[in-house]
BAFIVO-627706 format. One record per residue (C-alpha): residue in one letter; x, y, z. Coordinates in pm, whole numbers, padded with zeros to 5 digits, always signed. Example, Ala and Ser with C-alpha at 12.3 -4.5 7.8 and 13.67 -1.06 7.14 Angstrom:
<rs>
A+01230-00450+00780 S+01367-00106+00714 
</rs>
This chain:
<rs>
X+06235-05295+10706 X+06411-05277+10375 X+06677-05558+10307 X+06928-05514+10066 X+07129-05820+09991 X+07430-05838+09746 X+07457-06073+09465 X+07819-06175+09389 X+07982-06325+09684 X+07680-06304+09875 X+07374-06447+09761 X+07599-06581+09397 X+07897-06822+09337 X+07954-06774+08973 X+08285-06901+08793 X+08199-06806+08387 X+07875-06896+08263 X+07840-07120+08576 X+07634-06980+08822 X+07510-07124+09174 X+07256-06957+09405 X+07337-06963+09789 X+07151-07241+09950 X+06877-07076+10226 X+06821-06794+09973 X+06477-06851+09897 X+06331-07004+10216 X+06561-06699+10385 X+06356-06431+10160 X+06061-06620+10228 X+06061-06599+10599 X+06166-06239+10575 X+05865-06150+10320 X+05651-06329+10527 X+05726-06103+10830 X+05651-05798+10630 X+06018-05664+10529 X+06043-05587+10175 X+06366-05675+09987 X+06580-05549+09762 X+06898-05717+09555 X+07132-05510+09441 X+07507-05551+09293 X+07809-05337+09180 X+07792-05519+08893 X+07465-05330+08761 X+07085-05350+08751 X+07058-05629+08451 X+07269-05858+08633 X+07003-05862+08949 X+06758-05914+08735 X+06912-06201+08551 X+06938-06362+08903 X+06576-06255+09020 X+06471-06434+08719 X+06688-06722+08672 X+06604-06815+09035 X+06237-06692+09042 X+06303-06479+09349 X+06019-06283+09204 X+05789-06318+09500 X+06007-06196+09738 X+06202-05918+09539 X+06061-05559+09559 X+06300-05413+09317 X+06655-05446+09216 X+06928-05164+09164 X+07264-05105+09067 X+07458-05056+09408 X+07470-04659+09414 X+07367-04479+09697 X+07192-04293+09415 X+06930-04506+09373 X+06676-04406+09564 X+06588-04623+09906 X+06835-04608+10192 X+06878-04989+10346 X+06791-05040+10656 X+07060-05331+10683 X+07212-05454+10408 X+07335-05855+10382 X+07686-05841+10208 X+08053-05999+10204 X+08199-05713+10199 X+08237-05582+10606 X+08301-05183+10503 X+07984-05137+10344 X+07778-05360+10609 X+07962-05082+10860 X+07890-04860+10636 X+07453-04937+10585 X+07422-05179+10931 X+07330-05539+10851 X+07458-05885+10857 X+07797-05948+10734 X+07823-06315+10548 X+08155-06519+10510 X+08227-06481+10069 X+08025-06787+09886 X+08336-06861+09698 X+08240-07220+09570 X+07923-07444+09542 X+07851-07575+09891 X+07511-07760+09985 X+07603-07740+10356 X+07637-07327+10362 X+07402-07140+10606 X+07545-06806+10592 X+07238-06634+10480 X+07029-06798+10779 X+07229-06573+11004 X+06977-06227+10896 X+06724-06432+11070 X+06913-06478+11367 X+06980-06074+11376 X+06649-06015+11368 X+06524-06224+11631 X+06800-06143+11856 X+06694-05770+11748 X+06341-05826+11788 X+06390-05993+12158 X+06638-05652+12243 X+06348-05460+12158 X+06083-05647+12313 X+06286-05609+12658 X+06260-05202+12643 
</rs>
């Protein structure tokens, strides 16, 4: 499948040139490469700033490509991970509560996993 997660809010907390990744994100886009999906990052806030965070955080590995959020750019998400609940209605996905401040104990992204099982054991059953 192709992932698309969000940056700001999402996978991000940044407050000026302060900027804290989401804890889970890499052993999250681990997992998920690991099982085949390919993944995408993508933000409102444009192309550069994706791949300021790709780099920053080495997400390299697991990153296919990064866009500026725009249905124009190319790929359709299968499901989307986001903050923002009209556009995970809008693509399907996993809706996460906003990373609005530096917490070691969050383990919002962890929930995609959970989806997929949970999707995975639905499908399994048919």
């Amino acid at each position: 499948m192709r992932i698309f997660f969000d940056v700001d809010n999402t996978l991000l907390y940044s407050s000026g040139s302060t900027w804290n990744l989401r804890p889970g994100a890499q052993e999250v886009m681990a997992v998920l490469k690991e099982h085949g999906h390919d993944l995408y990052i993508w933000s409102a806030t444009g192309l550069l700033h994706c791949q300021r965070l790709v780099r920053r955080y080495n997400l390299e590995p697991f990153v296919t490509a990064c866009f500026d959020k725009d249905p124009a750019c190319g790929l359709t998400p299968d499901i989307i991970v986001d903050d923002d609940w009209y556009l995970v209605e809008k693509y399907s996905g996993v809706c996460v509560a906003a990373y609005r401040r530096p917490d070691p104990e969050d383990r919002e992204l962890f929930r995609i996993l959970e989806v997929l099982e949970a999707w995975n054991e639905l499908k399994s059953r048919s």
